[in-house]
Each structure stands twice: as structure tokens, then as C-alpha cells.
BAMIDO-835069 format. One record per residue (C-alpha): residue in three letters; x negated, y negated, z. Coordinates in pm, whole numbers, padded with zeros to 5 digits, always signed. Layout:
% BAMIDO-835069
ALAXYZ/...
***
This chain:
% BAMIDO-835069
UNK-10860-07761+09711/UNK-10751-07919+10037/UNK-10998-08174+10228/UNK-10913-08401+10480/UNK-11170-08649+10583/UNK-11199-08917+10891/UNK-11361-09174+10661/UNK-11341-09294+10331/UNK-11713-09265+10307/UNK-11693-08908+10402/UNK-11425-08863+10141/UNK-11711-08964+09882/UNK-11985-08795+10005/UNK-11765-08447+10052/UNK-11637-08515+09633/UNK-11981-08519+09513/UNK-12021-08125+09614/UNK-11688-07976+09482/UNK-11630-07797+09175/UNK-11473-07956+08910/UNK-11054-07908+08897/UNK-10851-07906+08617/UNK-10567-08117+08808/UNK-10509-08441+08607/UNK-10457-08607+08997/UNK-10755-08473+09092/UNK-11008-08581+08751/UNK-10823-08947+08914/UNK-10919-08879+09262/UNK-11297-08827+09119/UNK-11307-09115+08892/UNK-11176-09334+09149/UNK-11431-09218+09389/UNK-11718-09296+09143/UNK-11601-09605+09133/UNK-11587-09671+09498/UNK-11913-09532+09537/UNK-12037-09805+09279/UNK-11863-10061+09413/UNK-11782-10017+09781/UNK-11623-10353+09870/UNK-11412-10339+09531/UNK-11066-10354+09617/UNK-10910-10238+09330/UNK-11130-09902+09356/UNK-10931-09863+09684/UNK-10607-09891+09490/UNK-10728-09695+09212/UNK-10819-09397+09521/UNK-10482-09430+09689/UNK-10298-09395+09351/UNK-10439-09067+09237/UNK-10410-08878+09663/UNK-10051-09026+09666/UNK-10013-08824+09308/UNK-10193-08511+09445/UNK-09973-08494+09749/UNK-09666-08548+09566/UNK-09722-08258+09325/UNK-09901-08018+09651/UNK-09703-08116+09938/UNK-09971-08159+10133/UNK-09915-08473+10371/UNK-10331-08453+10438/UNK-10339-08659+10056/UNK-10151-08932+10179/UNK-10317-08930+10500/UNK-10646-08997+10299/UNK-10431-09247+10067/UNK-10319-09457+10353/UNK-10757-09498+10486/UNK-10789-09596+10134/UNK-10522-09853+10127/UNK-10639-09990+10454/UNK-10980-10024+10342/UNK-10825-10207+09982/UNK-10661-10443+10250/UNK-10999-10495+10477/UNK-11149-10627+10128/UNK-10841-10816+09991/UNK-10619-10925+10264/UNK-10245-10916+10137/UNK-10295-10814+09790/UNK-09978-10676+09634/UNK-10069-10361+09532/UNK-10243-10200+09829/UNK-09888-10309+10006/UNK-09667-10177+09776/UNK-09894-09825+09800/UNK-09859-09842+10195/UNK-09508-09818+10132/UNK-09531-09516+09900/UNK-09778-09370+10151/UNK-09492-09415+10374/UNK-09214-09227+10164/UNK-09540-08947+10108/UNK-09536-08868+10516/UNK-09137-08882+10538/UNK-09173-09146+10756/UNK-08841-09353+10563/UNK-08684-09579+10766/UNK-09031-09746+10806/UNK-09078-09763+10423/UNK-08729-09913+10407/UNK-08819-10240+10617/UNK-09128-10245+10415/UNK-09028-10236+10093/UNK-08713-10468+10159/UNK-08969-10769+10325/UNK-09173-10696+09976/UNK-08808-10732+09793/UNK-08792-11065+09978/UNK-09108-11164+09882/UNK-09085-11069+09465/UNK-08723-10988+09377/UNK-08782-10920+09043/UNK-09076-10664+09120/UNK-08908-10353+08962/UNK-09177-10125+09121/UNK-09074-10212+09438/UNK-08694-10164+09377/UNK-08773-09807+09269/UNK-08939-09828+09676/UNK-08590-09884+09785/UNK-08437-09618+09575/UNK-08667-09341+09689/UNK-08598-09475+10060/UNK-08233-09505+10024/UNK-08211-09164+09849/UNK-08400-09016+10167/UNK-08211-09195+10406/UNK-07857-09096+10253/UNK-07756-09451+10144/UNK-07667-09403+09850/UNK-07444-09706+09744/UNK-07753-09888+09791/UNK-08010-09667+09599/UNK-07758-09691+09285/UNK-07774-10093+09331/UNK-08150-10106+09334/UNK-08176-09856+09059/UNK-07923-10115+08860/UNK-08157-10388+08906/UNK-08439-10223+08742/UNK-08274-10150+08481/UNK-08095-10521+08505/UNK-08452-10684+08515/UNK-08694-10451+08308/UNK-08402-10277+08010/UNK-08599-09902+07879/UNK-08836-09914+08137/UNK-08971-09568+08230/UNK-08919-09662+08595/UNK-08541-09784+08504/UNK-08456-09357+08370/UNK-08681-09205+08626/UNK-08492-09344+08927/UNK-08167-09326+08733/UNK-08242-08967+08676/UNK-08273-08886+08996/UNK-07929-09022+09088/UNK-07747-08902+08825/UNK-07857-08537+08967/UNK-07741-08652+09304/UNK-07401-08782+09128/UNK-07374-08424+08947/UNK-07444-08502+08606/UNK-07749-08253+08582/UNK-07728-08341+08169/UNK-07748-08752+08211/UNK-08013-08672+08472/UNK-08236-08456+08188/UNK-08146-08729+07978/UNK-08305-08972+08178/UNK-08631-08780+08228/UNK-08663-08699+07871/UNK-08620-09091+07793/UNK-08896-09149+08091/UNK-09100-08880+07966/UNK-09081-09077+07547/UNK-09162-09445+07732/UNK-09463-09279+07963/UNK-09815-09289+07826/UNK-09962-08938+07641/UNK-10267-08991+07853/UNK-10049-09014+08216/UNK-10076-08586+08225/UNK-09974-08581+08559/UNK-09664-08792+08538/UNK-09578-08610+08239/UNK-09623-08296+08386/UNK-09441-08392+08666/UNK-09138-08506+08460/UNK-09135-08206+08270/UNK-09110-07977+08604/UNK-08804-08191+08652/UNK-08650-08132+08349/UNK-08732-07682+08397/UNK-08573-07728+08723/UNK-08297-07897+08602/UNK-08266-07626+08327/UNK-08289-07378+08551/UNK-08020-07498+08713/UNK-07768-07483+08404/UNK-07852-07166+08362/UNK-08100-07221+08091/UNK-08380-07000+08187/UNK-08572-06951+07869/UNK-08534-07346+07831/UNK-08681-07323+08180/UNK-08957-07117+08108/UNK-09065-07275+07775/UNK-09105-07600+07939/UNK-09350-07470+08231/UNK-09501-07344+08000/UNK-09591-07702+07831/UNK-09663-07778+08213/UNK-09934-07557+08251/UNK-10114-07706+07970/UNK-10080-08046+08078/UNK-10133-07984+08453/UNK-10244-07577+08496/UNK-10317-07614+08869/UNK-09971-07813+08929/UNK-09800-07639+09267/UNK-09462-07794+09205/UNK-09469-07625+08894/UNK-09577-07293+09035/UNK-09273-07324+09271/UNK-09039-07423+09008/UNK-09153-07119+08819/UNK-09110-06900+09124/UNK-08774-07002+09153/UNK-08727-06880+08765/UNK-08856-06557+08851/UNK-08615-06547+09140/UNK-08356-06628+08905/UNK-08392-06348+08677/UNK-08434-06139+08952/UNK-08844-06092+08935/UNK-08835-06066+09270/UNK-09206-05949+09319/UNK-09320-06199+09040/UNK-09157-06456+09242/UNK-09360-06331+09563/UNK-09684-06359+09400/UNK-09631-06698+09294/UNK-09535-06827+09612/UNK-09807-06607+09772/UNK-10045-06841+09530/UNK-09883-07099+09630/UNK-09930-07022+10016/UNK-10285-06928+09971/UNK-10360-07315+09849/UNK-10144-07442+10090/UNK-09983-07224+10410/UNK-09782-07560+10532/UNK-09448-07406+10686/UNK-09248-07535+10380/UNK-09438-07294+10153/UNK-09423-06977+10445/UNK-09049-07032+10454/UNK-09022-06958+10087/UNK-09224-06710+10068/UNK-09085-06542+10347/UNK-08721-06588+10214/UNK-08857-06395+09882/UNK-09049-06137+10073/UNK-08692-06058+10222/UNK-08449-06055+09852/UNK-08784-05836+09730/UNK-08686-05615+10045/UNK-09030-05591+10216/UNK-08896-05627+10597/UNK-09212-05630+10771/UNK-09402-05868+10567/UNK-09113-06094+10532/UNK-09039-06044+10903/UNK-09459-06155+10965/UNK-09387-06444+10705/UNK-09098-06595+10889/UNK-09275-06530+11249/UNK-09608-06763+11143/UNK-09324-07027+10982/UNK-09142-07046+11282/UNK-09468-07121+11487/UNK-09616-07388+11224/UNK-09264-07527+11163/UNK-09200-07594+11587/UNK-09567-07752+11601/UNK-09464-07967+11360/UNK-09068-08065+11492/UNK-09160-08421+11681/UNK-09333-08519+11325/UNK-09226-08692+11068/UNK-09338-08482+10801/UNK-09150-08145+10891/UNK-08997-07821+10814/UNK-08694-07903+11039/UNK-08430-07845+10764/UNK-08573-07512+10688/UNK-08599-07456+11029/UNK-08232-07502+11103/UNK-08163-07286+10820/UNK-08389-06987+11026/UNK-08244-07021+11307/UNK-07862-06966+11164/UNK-07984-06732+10932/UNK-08279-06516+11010/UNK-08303-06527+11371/UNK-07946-06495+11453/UNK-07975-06818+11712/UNK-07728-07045+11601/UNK-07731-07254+11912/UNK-08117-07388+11832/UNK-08026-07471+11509/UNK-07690-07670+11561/UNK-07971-07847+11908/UNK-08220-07908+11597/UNK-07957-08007+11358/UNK-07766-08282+11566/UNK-08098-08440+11639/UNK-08156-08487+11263/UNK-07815-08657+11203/UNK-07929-08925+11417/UNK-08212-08994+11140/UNK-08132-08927+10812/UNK-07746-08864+10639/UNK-07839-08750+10291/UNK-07654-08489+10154/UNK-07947-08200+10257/UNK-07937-08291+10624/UNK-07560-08306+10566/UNK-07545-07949+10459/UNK-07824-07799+10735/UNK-07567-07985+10990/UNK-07210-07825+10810/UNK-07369-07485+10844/UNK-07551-07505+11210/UNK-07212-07622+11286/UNK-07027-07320+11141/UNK-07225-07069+11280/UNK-07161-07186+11612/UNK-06780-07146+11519/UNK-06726-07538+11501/UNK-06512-07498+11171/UNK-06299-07776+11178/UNK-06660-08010+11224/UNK-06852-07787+10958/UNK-06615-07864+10748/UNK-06607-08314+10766/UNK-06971-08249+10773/UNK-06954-08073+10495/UNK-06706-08295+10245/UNK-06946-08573+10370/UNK-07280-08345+10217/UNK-07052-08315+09877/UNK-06869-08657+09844/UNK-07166-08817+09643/UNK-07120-08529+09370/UNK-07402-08315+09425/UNK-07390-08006+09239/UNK-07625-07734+09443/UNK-07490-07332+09435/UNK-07647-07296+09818/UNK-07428-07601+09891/UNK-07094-07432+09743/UNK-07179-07125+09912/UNK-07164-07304+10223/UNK-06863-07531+10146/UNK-06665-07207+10027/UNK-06761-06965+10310/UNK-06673-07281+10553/UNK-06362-07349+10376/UNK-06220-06994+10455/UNK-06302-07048+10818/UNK-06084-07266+10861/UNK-05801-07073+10651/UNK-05841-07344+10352/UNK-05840-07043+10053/UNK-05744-07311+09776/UNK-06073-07465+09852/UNK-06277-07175+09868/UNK-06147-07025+09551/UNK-06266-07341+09433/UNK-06575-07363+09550/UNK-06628-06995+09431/UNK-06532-07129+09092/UNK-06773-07331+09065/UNK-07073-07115+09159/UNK-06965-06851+08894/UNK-07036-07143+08653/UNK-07361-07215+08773/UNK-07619-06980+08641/UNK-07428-06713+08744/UNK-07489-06752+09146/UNK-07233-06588+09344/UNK-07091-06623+09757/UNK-06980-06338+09925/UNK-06763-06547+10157/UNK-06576-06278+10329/UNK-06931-06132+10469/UNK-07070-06490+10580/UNK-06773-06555+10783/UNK-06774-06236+10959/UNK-07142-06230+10967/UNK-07110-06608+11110/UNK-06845-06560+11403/UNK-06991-06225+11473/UNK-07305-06432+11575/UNK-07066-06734+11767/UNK-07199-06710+12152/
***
């Protein structure tokens, strides 16, 4: 259930009518509530609050949770000026509304402050992974592990570069060694590291690995969304087209942000139903353009629309090149290799596109691209390649003679 309050007070006073969820983040949004209720100038309570809605919005998406987080952080501050963990929580309430650049300065003046805080070198990390720096996210990473050997921190952030680097096995070793060193009674971390791991299955090609482990998911967390999406993406997968649809159609129903639309639509399309996926994409496009001059957007998806759904590839390279200018991480990378293709800029698409791979990324939408952008530009040794590769990955496939002549048949 989505709520988004102007006061913290309000907050309270709305959590005292609502039925009772099963969501581990949410029993900690209540309990933390109670105990700012008891104790209204209590600091810690504040913390305790901002924890849990920066949880909830990681596992929903929905950017209102860390718009409540950051009132609760401010009001942790108004009763202890400077305390460490209300500023190391504006920070991740920082990474929560995309806003990464911002979280970067903060988190390195914290760094300054306490170098051997490992919670705020996993800060950098997650800002240096958004950002697309990632020399630097591997160094801070390092030092956790340097400073704090087996911490469950140390594997999680490790894990997340080691899927960035390629290794999709180290990186579900790394969760499974986060998951042994995190606490039986953290359910929504565990959860949360379990999703991982399915969606890392899923991506070997390990479906019924995949599946098993939701499963174990919805027992730990049954109203999770990021498991609900990772399971739609299993049903998509093994071709469960209208399974998939429903899912996301859950999914949409708790939250209709344009993130969720987009996937929806793009399922409501492989499932073949036109119109509705034609309706889906129409109400994305409108919540995804209110949303453009925001931090928190769709844009990437958006770009992706625009090249492939709308046939306007001149909006998505405009959309694309203002991007660039923010964030280099392999995603962005890709959505700027592709607007760049489809507007017949093969030569570019293709820099762009080495650029999205160099770091070692292993991601079949990626291949598809680099191979179908490879044969523009008359490079078949790479695209054969690239094709290669995709056959190995959970059997996805690139029909790269179609995408090029669907591409330049689109090139104003």
C-alpha cells in the first residue's frame, strides 16, 4: 500500500488505520512508528523510520518511500544535530531518488570524516556503480573488505561488481556468502538477496533454480515486488507469456510508476495483444515525459520507446545525448549505442557501444545490440561473436539481419 504524507506526524496518524501487511519492511515501518509515536523527540526512532521506507522503496520502486525517509531523517537531525547515522541515511535517501552525483559528494565528505566507516564505503560503491566509475567502486569495495574481512557488506558490494565484471557465478557466490553472514531475523534483506541470486539464475539459464528460490522468497517476503518482477521475467523466459502479464499487471496495480507500464506493456506486446499493449505504452509515454526533468525517471526506457516502439529515433538519440552528460554506466552506455544506431550513426553506435561492454558486463539485450550494431558497420567477425555468445546465454537469440534493416529503414 502506497501513502505519501506531508508530515511525519501525518505519517503516524495515517499508520494507525491501515491493515496489517505481511511485508517484513513494512512490520519495520510500523514498529518504528510506534516508537516515534512514544517518543517523538527520540532521534533514533527517526533513524529506525528512515531505515525500514528506504527498505520499502528499494524492494517497490516507489521513490514516494524515500521521500517519506528523507522527512524522517530531517526530523532525526532537528533532534540530534550531526549524528552519524541520520547522515549516512540522507545519503542512501539520495541513491533511493537517483539523485547520484549528490550522494557522491556526500558520502565522500563522510569518507573524510571516518575512513574506516565500511558502511559508508559501500555509499561510494552504490554511487560509483550509478555514475559509471567503476575503477573507483572496485577500490571502495576493496576497502571494505580491507578494513572489515567476511563482512556481509564486504560480498554484497563485491557481488554486485563481480556481475558488472561478468562473473555471474563469483557474483552468486558473493550473495550466498552475504546471505550465511546476514541475520535469520533480517527477512527483508534476505529476501532481497535471494531475488538476487533467482535473477542471477535466471540468467544462466537455470530456471527451475530460479523458480525454487522465489519460491523461498515468497515465504520470507510474500508481498516483495522485486520478486514479483523477477518472477515475471521467469515466466517470460519460459515463454508464459500471459503468466508473465498478470504478474506485471499485479505489479502495476500496486504501483503504475512508468517503469512498471513499460514492462508491462513490452509483455502485453511478446503475448501479442496489440491494443492493450499499444494503450500500455501510450499511458508510459505520458507518465515517463512528466517525469524527464526528474531525477528519478524512466528516461532509459524511454529512449528505448522511442527507437523501438514508436519508430522516432530522432527523440530518443535528443533524450539519449542529454543522459551522457550525467551518468556513463554501462546501461546509459547501451540506451546511447542504440539511439545512435537507429539514427544510422554506426561508426558512433559502435565506440559507444565497446565503451557499454569494456567493464565485462554480460547482458543478452546488450549483445543483441552490440551484434546487430556490429553488422552495420560490416564488422561480421564481431557479430558472429556476439551471436555466440547469446546462444550461450539461456538460450536468447538476435535476429541481426532484421534489426538492421528494420533500423535504417527507420533512419530519417
Amino acid at each position: 500500500m502506497r501513502y505519501l504524507l506531508l508530515t511525519v506526524v501525518a505519517l503516524i496518524a495515517a499508520g494507525q488505520n491501515r491493515p496489517t501487511l505481511l511485508s517484513p519492511a513494512q512490520q519495520r515501518i510500523d514498529a518504528a512508528e510506534k516508537r516515534v509515536q512514544a517518543n517523538p523527540q527520540s532521534w533514533q526512532a527517526y533513524n529506525d523510520l528512515a531505515l525500514a521506507l528506504c527498505r520499502k522503496g528499494r524492494d517497490s520502486g516507489d521513490v514516494a518511500f524515500y521521500d517519506e525517509a528523507e522527512k524522517a531523517v530531517q526530523r532525526s537531525l532537528q533532534f540530534s544535530p550531526g549524528n552519524w547515522d541520520a547522515r549516512k541515511l540522507e545519503v542512501t535517501v539520495l541513491l533511493g531518488k537517483h539523485e547520484f552525483a549528490q550522494a557522491l559528494k556526500q558520502a565522500a565528505e563522510l569518507n573524510h570524516q571516518a575512513h574506516d566507516d565500511i558502511g559508508v564505503w559501500g555509499l561510494l560503491v552504490d554511487a560509483n556503480v550509478a555514475l559509471g566509475n567503476y575503477d573507483e567502486a572496485e577500490r571502495d569495495a576493496q576497502w571494505i573488505l580491507d578494513l572489515r574481512r567476511g563482512s556481509a557488506l564486504g560480498f554484497e558490494k563485491a557481488a554486485g561488481l563481480r556481475e558488472l565484471f561478468g562473473d555471474i557465478e563469483g557474483a552468486i557466490e558473493f550473495f550466498r556468502e552475504t546471505d550465511l553472514r546476514t541475520s535469520q531475523n533480517d527477512t527483508d534483506q534476505r529476501a532481497w538477496l535471494l531475488t538476487q541470486i533467482a535473477r542471477l539464475q535466471l540468467a544462466l539459464g537455470n530456471a527451475k533454480v530460479a523458480g525454487e528460490l522465489l519460491d523461498q522468497v515468497a515465504k520470507l517476503n510474500p508481498d516483495s515486488q522485486l520478486a514479483l518482477a523477477t518472477r515475471a521475467k521467469l515466466q517470460m523466459a519460459e515463454g508464459h507469456y500471459a503468466e508473465a502479464v498478470a504478474s506485471l499487471r499485479k505489479r502495476c496495480d500496486a504501483l503504475p510508476s512508468s517503469g512498471n507500464l513499460y514492462d508491462l506493456a513490452d509483455a502485453l506486446e511478446r503475448n501479442g495483444r496489440k491494443e492493450e499493449a499499444l494503450a500500455a505504452f501510450q499511458e508510459f509515454e505520458t507518465k515517463a515525459r512528466a517525469e524527464m526533468a526528474k531525477a528519478f525517471n524512466s528516461n532509459l526506457d524511454l529512449i528505448y520507446f522511442y527507437a523501438d516502439h514508436k519508430n522516432n529515433p530522432a527523440e530518443a538519440l535528443a533524450l539519449a545525448t542529454q543522459e551522457i552528460k550525467i551518468r556513463h554506466d554501462s546501461p546509459t552506455l547501451d540506451a546511447y549505442a542504440w539511439a545512435l544506431y537507429r539514427n544510422g550513426k554506426y561508426s558512433e553506435a559502435k565506440t559507444q557501444m565497446d565503451r557499454a561492454l569494456a567493464v565485462g558486463i554480460r547482458d543478452p539485450v546488450y549483445f543483441c545490440h552490440a551484434a546487430t550494431i556490429a553488422s552495420g558497420v560490416n564488422d561480421t567477425a564481431s557479430a558472429n561473436r556476439f551471436q555466440k555468445e547469446l546462444a550461450t546465454m539461456d538460450g536468447n537469440t538476435c535476429t541481426v539481419a532484421t534489426r538492421v534493416q528494420t533500423a535504417r529503414g527507420a533512419t530519417p
